[in-house]
MINU-462875 format. One record per residue: x, y, z of N, C-alpha, C in turn; residue in three letters. Coordinates in steps of 0.001 Angstrom, whole numbers, plus 524288, in hexadecimal, padded with zeros to 5 digits. Layout:
XYZXYZXYZALA...
! end
This chain:
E87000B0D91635FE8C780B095161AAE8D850ABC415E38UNKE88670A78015D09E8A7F0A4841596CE8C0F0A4DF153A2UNKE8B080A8531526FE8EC90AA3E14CDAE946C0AB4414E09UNKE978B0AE9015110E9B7E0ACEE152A3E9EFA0A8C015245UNKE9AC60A3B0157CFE9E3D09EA1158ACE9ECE09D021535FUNKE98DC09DA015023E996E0990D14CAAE9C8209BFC1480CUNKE9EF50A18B146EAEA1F70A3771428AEA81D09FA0143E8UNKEAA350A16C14ADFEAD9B09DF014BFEEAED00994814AC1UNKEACF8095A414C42EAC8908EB814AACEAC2E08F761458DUNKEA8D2092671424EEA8B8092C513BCFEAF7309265139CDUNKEB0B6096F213D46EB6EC0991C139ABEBA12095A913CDAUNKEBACB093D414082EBCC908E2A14323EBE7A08A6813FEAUNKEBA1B0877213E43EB6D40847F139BBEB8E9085071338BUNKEB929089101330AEBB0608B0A12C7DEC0D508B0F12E64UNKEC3A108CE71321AEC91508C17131E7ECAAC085F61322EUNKEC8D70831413380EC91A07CDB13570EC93E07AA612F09UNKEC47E07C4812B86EC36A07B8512742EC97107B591237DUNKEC87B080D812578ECF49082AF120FFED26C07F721203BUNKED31F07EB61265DED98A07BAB12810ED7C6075F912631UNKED45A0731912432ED4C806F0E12302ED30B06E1D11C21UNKED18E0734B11A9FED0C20726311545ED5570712311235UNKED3F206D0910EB1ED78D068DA10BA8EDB9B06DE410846UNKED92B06F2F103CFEDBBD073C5100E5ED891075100FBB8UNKED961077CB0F830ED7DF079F60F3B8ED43D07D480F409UNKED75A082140F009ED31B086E80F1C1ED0DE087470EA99UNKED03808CEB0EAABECDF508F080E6EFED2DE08F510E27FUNKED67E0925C0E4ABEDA420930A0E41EEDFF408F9B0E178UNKEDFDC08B250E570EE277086460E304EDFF2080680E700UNKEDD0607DFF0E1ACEDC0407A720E484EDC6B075010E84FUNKEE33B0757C0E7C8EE839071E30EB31EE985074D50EF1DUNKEEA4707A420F124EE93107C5E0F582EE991077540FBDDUNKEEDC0078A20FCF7EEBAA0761D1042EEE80E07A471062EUNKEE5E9077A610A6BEE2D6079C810CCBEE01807EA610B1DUNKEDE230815210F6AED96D0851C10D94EDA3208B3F10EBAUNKED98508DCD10B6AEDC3609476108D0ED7D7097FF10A4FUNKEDAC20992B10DA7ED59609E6110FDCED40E0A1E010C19UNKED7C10A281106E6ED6820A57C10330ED63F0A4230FEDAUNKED53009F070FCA8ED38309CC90F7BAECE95097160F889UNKECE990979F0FCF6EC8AC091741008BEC5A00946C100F2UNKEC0D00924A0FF4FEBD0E094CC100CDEB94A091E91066CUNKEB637095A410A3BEB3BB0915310E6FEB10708C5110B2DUNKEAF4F08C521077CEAA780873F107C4EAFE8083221053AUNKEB532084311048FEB8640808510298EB7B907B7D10771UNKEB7A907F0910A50EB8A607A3C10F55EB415077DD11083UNKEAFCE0788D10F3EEA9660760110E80EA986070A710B31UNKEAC410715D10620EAD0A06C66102FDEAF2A0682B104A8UNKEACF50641410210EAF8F05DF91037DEB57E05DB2101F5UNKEB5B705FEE0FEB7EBB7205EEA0FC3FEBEFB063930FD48UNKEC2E70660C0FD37EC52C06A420FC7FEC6BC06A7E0F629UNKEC7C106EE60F4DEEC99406FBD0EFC9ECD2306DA40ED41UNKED07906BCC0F091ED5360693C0ED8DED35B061BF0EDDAUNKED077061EC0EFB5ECD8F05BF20EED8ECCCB057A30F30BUNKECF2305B480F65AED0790583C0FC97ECABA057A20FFDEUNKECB0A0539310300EC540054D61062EEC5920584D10A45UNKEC0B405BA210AC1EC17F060B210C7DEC10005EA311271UNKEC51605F451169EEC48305CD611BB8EC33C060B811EEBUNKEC314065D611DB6EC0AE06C5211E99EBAD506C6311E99UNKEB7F40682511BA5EB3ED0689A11A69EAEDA0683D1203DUNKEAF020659C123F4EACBA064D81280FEAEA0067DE12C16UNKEB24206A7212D52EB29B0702912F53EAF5F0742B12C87UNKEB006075121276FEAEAE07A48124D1EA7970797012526UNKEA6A5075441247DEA16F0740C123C7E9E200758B129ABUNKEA1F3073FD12E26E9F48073FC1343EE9F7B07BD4135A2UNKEA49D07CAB130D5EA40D0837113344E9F7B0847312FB7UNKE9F0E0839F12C53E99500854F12731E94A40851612BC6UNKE95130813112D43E9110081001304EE8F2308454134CFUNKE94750850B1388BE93140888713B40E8FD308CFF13A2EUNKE94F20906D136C0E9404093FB134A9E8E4D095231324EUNKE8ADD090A112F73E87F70928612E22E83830911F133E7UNKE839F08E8A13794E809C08DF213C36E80680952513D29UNKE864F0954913ECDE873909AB7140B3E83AC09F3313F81UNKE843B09ED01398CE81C10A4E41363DE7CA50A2751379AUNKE780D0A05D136AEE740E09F301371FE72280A0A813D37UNKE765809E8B140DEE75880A080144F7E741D0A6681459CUNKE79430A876143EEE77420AF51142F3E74070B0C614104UNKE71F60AD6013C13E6CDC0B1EE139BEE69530B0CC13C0FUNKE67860ABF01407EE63890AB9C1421DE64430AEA614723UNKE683C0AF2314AE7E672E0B1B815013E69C30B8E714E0EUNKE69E50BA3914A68E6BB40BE8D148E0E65B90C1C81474CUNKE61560C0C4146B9E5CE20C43814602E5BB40C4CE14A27UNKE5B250C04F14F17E58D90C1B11537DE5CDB0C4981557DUNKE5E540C76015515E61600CBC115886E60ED0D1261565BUNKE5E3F0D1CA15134E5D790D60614EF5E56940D93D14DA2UNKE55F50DB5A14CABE50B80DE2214C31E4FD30DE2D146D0UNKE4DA30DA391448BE4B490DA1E13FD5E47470D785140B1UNKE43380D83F13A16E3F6F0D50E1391BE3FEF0D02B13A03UNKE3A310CBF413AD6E3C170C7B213C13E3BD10C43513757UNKE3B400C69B13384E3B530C31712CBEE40F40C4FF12D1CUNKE44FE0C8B912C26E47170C89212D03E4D880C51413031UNKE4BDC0C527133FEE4E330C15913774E4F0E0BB931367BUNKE49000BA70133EDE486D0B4BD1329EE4C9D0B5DF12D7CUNKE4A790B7B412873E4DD60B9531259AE53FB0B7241248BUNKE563D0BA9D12B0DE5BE90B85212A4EE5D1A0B39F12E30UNKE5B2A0B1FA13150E5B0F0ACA9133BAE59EF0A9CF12E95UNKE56A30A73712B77E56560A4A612961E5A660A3D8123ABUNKE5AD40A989122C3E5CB40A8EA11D0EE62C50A7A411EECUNKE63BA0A90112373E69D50A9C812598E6C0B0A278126BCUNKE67BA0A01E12B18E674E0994212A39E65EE0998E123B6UNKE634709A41121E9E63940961F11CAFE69CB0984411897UNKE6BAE09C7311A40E71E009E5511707E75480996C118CEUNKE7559099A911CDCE78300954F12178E788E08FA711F61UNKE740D08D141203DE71A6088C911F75E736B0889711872UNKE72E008B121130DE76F9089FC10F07E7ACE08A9C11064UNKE7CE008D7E111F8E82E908DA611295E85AF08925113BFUNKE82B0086B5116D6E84B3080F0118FBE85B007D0B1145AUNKE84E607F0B10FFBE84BB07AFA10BECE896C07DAF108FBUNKE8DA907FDD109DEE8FF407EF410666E933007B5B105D8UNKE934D07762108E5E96300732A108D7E932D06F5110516UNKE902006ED01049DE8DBD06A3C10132E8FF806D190FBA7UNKE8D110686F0F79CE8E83068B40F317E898A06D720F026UNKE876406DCC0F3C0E83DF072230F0C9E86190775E0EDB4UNKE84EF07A970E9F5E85F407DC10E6E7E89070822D0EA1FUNKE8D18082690EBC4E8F5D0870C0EDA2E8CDA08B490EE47UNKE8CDC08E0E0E9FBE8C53093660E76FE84AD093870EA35UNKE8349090440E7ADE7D0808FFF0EAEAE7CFC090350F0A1UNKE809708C430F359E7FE508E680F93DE814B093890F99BUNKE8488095A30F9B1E860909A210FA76E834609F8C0F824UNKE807C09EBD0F4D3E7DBD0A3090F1F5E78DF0A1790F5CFUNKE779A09C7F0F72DE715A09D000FAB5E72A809D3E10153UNKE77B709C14101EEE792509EFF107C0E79900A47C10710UNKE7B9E0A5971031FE7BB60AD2F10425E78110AEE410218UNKE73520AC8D0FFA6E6C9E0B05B1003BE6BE70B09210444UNKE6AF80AAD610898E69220AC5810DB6E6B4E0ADB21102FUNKE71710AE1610F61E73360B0D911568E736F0B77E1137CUNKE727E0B8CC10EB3E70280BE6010C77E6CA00C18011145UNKE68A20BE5511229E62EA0BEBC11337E669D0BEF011AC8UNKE66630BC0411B36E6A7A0BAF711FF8E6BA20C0A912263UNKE71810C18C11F2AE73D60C56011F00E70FE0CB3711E7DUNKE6D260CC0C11B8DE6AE10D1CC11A30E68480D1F811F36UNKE65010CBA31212CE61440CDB41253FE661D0CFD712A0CUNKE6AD80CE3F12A35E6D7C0CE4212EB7E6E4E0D41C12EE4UNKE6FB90D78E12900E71990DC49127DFE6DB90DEA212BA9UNKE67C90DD8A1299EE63800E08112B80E63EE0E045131FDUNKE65A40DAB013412E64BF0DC35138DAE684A0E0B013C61UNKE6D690DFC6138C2E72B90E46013A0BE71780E8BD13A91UNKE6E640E9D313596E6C700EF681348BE68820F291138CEUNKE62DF0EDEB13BBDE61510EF3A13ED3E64BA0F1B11443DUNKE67CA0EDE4145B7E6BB10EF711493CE6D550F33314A94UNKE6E240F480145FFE72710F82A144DDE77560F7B6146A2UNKE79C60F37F14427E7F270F25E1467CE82240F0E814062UNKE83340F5EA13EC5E85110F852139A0E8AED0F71713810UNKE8CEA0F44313E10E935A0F32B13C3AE91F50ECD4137E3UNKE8E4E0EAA513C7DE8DDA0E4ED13A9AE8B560E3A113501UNKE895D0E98213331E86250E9A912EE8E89310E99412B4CUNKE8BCA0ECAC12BA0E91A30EF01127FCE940E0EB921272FUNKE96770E78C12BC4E98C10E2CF1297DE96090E03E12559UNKE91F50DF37127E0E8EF00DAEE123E3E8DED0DC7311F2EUNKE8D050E12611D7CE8E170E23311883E94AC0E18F11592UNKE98B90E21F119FEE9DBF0DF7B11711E9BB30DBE2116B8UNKE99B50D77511A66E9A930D271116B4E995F0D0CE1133AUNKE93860D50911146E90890D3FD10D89E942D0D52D105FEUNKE97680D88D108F2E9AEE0DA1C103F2E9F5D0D589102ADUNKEA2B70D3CC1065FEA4F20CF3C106B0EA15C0CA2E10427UNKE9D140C96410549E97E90C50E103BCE99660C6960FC98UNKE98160CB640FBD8E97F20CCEE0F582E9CA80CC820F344UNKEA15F0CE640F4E8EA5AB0CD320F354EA5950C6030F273UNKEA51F0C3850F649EA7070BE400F4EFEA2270BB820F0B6UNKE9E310BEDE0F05DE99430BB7F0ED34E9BE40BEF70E780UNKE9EE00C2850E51EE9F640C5A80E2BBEA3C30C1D60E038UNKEA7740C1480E4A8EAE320BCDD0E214EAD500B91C0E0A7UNKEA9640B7760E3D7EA7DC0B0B30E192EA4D60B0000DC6CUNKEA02A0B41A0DA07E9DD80B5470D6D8EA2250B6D10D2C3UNKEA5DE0BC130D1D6EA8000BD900CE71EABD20B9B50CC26UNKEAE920B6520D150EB4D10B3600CF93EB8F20B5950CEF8UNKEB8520BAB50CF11EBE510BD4E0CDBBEBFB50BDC30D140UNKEBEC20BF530D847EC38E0BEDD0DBD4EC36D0BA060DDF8UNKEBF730B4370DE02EBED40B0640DE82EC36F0AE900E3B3UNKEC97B0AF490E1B6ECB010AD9E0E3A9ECCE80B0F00E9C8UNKECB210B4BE0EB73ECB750B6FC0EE78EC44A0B4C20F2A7UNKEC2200B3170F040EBD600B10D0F36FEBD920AF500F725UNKEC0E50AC110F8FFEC06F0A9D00FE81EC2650AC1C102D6UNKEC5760AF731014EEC7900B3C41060EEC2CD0B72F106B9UNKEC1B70B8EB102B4EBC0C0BD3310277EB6070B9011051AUNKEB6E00B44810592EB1520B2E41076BEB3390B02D10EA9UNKEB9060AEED10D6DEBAB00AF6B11429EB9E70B4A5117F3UNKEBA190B8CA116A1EBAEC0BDB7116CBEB43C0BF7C11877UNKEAF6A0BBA2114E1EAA3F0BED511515EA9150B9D51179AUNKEAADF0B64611A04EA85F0B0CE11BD0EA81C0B4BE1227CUNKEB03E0B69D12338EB0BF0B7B512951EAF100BD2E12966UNKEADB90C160126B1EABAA0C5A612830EA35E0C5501294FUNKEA2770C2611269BE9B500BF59126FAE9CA30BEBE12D9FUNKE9E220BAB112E00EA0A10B73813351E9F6C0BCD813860UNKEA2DD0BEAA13694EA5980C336138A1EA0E70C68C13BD3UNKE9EBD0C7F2136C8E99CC0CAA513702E95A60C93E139D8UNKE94210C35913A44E90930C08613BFCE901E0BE7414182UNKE96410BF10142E5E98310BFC71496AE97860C44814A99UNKE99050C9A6148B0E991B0CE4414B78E93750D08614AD9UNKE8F2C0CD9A14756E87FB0CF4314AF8E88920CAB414EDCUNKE8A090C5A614F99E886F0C3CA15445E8A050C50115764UNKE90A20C78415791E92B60CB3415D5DE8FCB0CFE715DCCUNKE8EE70D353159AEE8A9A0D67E15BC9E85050D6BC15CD8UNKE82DF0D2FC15C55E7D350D03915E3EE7F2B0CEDB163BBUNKE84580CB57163FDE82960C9FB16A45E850D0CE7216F45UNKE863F0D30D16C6AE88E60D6D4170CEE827D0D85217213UNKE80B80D9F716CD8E7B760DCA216D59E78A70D9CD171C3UNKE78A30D4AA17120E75240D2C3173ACE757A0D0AE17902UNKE7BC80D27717940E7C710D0F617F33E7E650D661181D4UNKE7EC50DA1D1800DE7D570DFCC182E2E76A60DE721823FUNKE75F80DE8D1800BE6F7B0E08A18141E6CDC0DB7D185A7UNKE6EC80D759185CFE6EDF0D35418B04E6EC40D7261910EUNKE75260D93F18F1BE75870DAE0193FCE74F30E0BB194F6UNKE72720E3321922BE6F3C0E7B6192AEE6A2A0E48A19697UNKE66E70E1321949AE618C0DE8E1969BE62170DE9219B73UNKE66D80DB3B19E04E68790D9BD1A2DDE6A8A0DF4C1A4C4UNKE6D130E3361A4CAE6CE60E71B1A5F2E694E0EA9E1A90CUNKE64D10EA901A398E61240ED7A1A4E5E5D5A0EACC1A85AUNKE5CFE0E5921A907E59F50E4141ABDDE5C0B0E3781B0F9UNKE61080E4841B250E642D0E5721B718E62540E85B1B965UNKE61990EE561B568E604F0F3A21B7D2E5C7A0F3EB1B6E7UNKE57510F1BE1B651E51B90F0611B81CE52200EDE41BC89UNKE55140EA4E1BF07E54750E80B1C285E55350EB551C7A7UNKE5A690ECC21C7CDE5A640F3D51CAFDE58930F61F1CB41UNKE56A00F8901C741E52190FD871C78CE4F220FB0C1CA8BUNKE4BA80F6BD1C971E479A0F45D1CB88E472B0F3CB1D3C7UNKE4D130F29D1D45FE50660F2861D8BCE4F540F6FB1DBF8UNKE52270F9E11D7F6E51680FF791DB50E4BAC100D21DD24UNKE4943101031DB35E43091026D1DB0CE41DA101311DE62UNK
! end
């Protein structure tokens, strides 16, 4: 269930952020405070806020970044062992899923934006397809289905940001694919741990009624 706690404390964390971001959006850059529909998340990552103020949002937003990316890493690594795949595979998305993670953590530095983010979403690509594959084994076709919404949501916002023409509608559209991901990434760990705690207590069950039988005899 630690994808869960740690989505919680994440969105905890990002609301804490909000309420203390200085101001200036995309939109107008004298703006008070922070616009659920013209801020974008990594606004609150920067030293400064937009309108020139020091960003006092910045060490909240940075401690939820963090979580968040502990969190997902968490999942791609305990998310193969629960499924029936190859074991290149498996490694596959454990690794590529920590190393998506592990950039992501940088978008706070001064490093090239556009570069973190284009080399967090190769590996969490690799991540993600292996995760499809493990869905698919499953066969648990609701969770599949989502994840292909999000994958359309993913294209839409790589599509707005690329073209510029709905630009200013972007941050609602990447709030929107930040909490449906989220979303998604809790409801395989609630259904991994029903699975795995019926099938617990199937074990104990059946070894009840071995123990009886045995009794009877």
């Amino acid at each position: 269930m630690t994808p869960i706690f740690g989505s919680i404390i994440f969105v905890l964390l990002y609301v804490v952020a909000t309420l203390l971001y200085p101001g200036g959006s995309q939109v107008d850059k004298d703006s008070i405070g922070f616009s659920w529909t013209n801020n974008y998340w990594c606004n609150l990552l920067n030293e400064n806020a937009i309108n020139g103020q020091h960003n006092s949002a910045k060490p909240f937003a940075m401690t939820g970044m963090f979580i968040l990316c502990l969190t997902l890493s968490f999942f791609w690594v305990l998310f193969p062992r629960h499924i029936n795949i190859d074991r290149k595979l498996k490694l596959a998305i454990q690794i590529s899923g920590i190393i998506a993670m592990t950039i992501a953590f940088f978008l706070f530095t001064n490093i090239n934006h556009d570069l973190i983010i284009n080399l967090s979403a190769f590996f969490g690509a690799i991540a993600t397809v292996g995760t499809f594959v493990g869905l698919y084994k499953k066969k648990w076709f609701g969770l599949f289905a989502f994840g292909l919404f999000n994958i359309l949501l993913v294209g839409l916002n790589n599509y707005v940001y690329y073209t510029k023409g709905l630009i200013i509608y972007l941050p609602v559209i990447q709030k929107i694919t930040f909490a449906t991901f989220l979303i998604w990434v809790c409801c395989i760990d609630i259904t991994l741990y029903r699975k795995e705690k019926n099938g617990s207590q199937q074990g104990v069950w059946q070894k009840w009624g071995r123990r009886n039988n045995n009794e009877h005899l």
